[in-house]
C-alpha positions in Angstrom: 0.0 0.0 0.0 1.2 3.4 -0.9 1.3 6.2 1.8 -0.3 9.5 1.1 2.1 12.3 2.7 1.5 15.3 4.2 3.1 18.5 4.0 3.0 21.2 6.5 3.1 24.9 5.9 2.3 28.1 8.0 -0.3 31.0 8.0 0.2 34.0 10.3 -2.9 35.8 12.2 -3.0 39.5 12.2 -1.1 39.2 15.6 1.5 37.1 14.1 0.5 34.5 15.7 1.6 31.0 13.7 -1.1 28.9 12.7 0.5 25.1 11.6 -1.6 23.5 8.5 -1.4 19.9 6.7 -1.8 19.5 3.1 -2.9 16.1 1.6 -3.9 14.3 -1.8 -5.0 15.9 -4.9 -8.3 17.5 -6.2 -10.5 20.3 -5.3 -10.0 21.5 -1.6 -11.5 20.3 1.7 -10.7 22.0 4.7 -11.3 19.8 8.1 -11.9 21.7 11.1 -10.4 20.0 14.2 -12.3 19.3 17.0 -11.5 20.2 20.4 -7.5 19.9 20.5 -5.4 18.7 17.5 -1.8 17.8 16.8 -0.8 17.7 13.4 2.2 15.4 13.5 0.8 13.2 16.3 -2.4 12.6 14.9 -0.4 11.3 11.7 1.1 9.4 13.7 -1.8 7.6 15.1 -3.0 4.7 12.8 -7.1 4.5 12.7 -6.6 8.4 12.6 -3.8 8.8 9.8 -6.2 6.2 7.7 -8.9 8.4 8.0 -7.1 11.3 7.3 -5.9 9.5 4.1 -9.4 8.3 3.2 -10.6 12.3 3.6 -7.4 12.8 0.9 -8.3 10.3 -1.8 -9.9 12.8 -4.6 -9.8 15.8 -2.3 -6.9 17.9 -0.8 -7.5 18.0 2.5 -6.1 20.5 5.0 -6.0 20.0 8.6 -4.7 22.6 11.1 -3.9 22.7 14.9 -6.2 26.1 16.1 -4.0 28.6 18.4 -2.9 27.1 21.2 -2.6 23.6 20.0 -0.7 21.2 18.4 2.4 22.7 16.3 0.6 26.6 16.2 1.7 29.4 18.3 -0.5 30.7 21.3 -2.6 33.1 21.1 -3.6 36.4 23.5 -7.0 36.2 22.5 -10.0 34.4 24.3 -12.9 34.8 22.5 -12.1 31.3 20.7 -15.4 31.2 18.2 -14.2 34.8 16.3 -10.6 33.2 16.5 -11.3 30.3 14.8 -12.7 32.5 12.1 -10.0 34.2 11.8 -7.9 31.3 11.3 -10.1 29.2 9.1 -9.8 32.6 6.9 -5.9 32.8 7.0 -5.5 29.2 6.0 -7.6 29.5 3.2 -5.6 32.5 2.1 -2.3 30.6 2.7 -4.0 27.4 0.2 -4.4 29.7 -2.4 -8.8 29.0 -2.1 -11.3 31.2 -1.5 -14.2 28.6 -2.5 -13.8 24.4 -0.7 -15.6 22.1 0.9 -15.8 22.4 4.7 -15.7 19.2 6.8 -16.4 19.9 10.9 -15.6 16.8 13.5 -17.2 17.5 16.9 -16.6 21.5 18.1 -15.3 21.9 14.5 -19.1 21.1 13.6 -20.4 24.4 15.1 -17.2 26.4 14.1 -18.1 25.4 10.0 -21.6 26.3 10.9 -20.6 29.8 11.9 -18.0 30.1 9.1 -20.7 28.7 6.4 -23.7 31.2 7.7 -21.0 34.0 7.7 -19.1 33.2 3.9 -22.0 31.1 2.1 -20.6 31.6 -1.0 -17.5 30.3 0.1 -18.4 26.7 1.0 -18.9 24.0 -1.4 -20.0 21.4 0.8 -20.8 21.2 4.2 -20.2 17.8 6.1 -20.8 17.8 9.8 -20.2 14.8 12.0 -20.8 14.8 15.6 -21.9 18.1 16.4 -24.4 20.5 18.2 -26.8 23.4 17.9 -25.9 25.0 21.3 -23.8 23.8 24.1 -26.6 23.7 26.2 -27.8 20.4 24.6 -24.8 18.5 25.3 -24.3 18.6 29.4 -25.9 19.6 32.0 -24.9 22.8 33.9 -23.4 20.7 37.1 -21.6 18.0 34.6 -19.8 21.4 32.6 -18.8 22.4 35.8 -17.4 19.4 37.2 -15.4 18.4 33.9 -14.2 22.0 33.3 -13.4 21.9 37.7 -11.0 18.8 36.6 -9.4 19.8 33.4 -8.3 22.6 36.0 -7.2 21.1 38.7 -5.8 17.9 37.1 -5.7 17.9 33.6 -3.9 14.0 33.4 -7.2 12.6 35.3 -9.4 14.9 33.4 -7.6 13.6 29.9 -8.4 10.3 31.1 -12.1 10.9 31.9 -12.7 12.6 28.6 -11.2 9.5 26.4 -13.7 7.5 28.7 -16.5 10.0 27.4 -15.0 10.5 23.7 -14.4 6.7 23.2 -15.9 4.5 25.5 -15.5 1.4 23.4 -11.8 1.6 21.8 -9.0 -0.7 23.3 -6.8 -0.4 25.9 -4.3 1.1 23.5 -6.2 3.7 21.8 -7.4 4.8 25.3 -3.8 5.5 26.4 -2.9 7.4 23.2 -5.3 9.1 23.4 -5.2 10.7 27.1 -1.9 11.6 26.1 -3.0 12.7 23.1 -4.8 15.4 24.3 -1.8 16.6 27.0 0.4 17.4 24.8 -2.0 18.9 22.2 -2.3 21.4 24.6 -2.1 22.9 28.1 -4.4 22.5 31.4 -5.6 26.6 30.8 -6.5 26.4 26.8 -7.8 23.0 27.6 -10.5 24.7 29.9 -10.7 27.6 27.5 -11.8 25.5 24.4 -13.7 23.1 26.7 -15.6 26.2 27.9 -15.9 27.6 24.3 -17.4 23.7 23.0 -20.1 24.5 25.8 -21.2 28.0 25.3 -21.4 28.0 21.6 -25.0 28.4 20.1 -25.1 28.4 16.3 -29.3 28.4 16.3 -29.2 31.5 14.5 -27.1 30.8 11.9 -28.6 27.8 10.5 -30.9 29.7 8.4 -28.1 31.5 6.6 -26.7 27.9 4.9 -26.5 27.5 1.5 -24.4 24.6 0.8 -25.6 21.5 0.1 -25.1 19.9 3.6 -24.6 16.5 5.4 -25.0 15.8 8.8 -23.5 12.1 10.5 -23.9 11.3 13.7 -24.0 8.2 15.4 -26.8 6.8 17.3 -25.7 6.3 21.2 -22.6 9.3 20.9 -21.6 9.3 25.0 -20.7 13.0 24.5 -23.3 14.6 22.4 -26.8 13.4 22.0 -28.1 12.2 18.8 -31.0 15.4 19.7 -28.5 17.4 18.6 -27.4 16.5 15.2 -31.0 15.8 14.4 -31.5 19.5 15.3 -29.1 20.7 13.3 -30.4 18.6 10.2 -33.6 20.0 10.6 -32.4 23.6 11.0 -30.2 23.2 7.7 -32.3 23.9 4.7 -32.0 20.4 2.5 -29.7 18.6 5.2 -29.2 15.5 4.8 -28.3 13.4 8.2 -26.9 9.8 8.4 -27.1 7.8 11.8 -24.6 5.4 12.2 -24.4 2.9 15.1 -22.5 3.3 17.8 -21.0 5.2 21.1 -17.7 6.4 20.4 -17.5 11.0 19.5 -14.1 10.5 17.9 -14.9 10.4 14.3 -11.7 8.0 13.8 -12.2 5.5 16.9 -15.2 2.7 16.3 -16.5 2.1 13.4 -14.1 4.6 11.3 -14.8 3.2 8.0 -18.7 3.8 8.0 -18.0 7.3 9.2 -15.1 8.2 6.6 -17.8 6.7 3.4 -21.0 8.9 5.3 -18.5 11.8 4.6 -17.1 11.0 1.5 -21.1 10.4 0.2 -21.4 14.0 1.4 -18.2 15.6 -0.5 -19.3 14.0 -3.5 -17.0 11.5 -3.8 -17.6 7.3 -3.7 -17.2 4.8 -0.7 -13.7 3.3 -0.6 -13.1 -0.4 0.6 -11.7 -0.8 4.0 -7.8 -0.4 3.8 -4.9 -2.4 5.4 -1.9 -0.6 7.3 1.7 -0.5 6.9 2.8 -3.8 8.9 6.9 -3.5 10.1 8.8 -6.6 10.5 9.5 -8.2 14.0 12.5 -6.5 14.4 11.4 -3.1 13.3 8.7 -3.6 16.0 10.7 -4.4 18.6 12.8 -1.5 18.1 9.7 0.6 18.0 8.8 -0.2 21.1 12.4 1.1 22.7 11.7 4.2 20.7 8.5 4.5 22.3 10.3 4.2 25.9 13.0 6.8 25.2 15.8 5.0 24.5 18.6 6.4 22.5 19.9 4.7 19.4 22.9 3.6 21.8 20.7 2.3 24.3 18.6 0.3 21.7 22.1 -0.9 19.9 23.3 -2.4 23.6 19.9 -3.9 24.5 19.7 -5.5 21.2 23.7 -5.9 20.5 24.1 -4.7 17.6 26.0 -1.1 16.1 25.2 2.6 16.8 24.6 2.8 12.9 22.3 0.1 12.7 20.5 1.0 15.4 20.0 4.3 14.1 19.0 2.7 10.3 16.3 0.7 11.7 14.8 4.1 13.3 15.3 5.6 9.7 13.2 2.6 7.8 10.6 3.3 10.7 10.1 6.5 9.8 10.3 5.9 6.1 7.5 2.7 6.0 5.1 4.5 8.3 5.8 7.9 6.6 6.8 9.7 9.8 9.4 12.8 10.8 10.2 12.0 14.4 10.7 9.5 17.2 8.0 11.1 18.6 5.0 10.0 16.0 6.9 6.3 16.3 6.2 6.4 20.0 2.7 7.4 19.5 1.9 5.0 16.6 3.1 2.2 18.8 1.2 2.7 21.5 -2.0 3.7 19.9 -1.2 0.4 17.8 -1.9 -1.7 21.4 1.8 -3.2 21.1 2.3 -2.2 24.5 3.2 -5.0 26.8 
């Protein structure tokens, strides 16, 4: 199987803040919009979620981009999150080179492409939106916001852990731990509450009306962390929506059943189903020194634990990166342990 590769590249704000981005595959443009935290190079990194990605990429180019304050971008001064992300979805289209693409929203990115779409109609394609919600209200109660935004405060490690519990409830032990770190070092414990906070007081009721892309809205039936209410609400309020429920629990668009949710997108940016796809396997050896890579362990370390040369050592690291497609030790670590290799 050949790997699709991404390339990054970098759009300023007007503050000069650095806002990472991800190109991907050929065709007309498709711009995702990340849901709550993002990292660009871990997420790659990750296989159920670089597969995805990849699927997304097959006849479209997709961008991805980690918001301010996440992932590879810069932090911003700012608060107000929702005009932010305007801003941002603006300055990425700018550094593209489109001022017309389809918009694809995952979770909070839902809303966000909501707001952008009501604001730019003309701009927007397509509009797929998977997982998402009208207002903020619908998805927790007052007392539950409070206690999850009281932990992401007070000890954002246990409050990553609950939150994989909530995003994916079924996925595997592996996934799970990923995941929770996932999210750490996507971001900090302070613009972890401040998106959080942002997810639950956005209301995009109004702007429904104001949609005039042909739009698709997925959802899956039993979602732990937003209620099916809600993307049947936003069908409803889309003039000629479409919606597709899919079975399941799981939020995260790339845990579960991935493949169902990648074709209900595809169907909605045009473009056919794909058959399910198999991963990049390495050979026993190249796992095994994965696994060192994903303790920490120098290339000297892994050449005395497994007695053989610096240099070769250091070659097998290189072939890694090169079958799985990846630019640091740090996406090896993260594949292999979202991979469930861990002992």
């Amino acid at each position: 199987m050949s790997l699709v590769e991404q390339q990054l590249g970098v759009a300023h704000l007007e503050d000069g803040t650095a806002i990472r981005f991800a190109v991907a595959g050929r065709g007309p443009v498709a711009i995702y919009v990340p849901g709550w935290v993002s990292h660009l190079e871990l997420g790659w990194a990750v296989p159920a979620e670089r597969q995805f990605y990849e699927g997304l990429a097959d006849g479209r180019t997709l961008v991805r981009y980690d918001r301010p304050g996440c992932g590879l971008s810069g932090r911003p001064s700012r608060t107000d999150v929702v005009e932010l992300e305007l801003e941002v979805l603006h300055a990425v289209a700018t550094a593209v080179g489109v001022d017309r693409f389809d918009l694809v929203g995952a979770s909070f990115g839902a809303p966000l492409a909501v707001r952008w779409a009501a604001r730019r109609p003309t701009s927007v394609t397509h509009l797929v939106l998977y997982g998402g919600w009208v207002d903020g209200d619908g998805v927790a109660a007052p007392a539950v916001r409070e206690h999850v935004l009281g932990l992401v405060d007070q000890h954002w490690g246990f409050a990553s852990d609950v939150l994989t519990e909530i995003f994916a409830p079924d996925a595997d032990a592996g996934f799970r731990a990923m995941f929770s770190r996932y999210q750490r070092e996507s971001t900090s414990a302070s613009w972890a509450h401040q998106l959080l906070a942002a997810c639950y007081d956005i209301d995009v009721a109004d702007d429904l009306n104001q949609i005039r892309a042909p739009t698709s809205v997925i959802h899956r039936r039993d979602d732990r962390a937003v209620p099916l209410a809600e993307g049947e609400r936003l069908a409803a309020g889309i003039d000629g929506a479409t919606l597709t429920v899919l079975p399941g629990r799981t939020h995260i668009p790339f845990a579960g059943d991935t493949h169902s949710v990648l074709n209900a997108m595809r169907r909605g940016l045009g473009l056919p189903p794909l058959d399910r796809r198999t991963q990049p396997r390495l050979t026993p050896r190249q796992t095994q020194v994965a696994g060192l890579v994903s303790q920490g362990w120098s290339n000297r370390q892994i050449a005395e634990e497994l007695v053989i040369s610096e240099r070769s050592a250091e070659s097998h690291v290189e072939r890694i990166r090169t079958r799985l497609g990846f630019r640091s030790r740090a996406q090896i670590a993260a594949w292999y342990v979202a991979s469930n290799l861990v002992d």
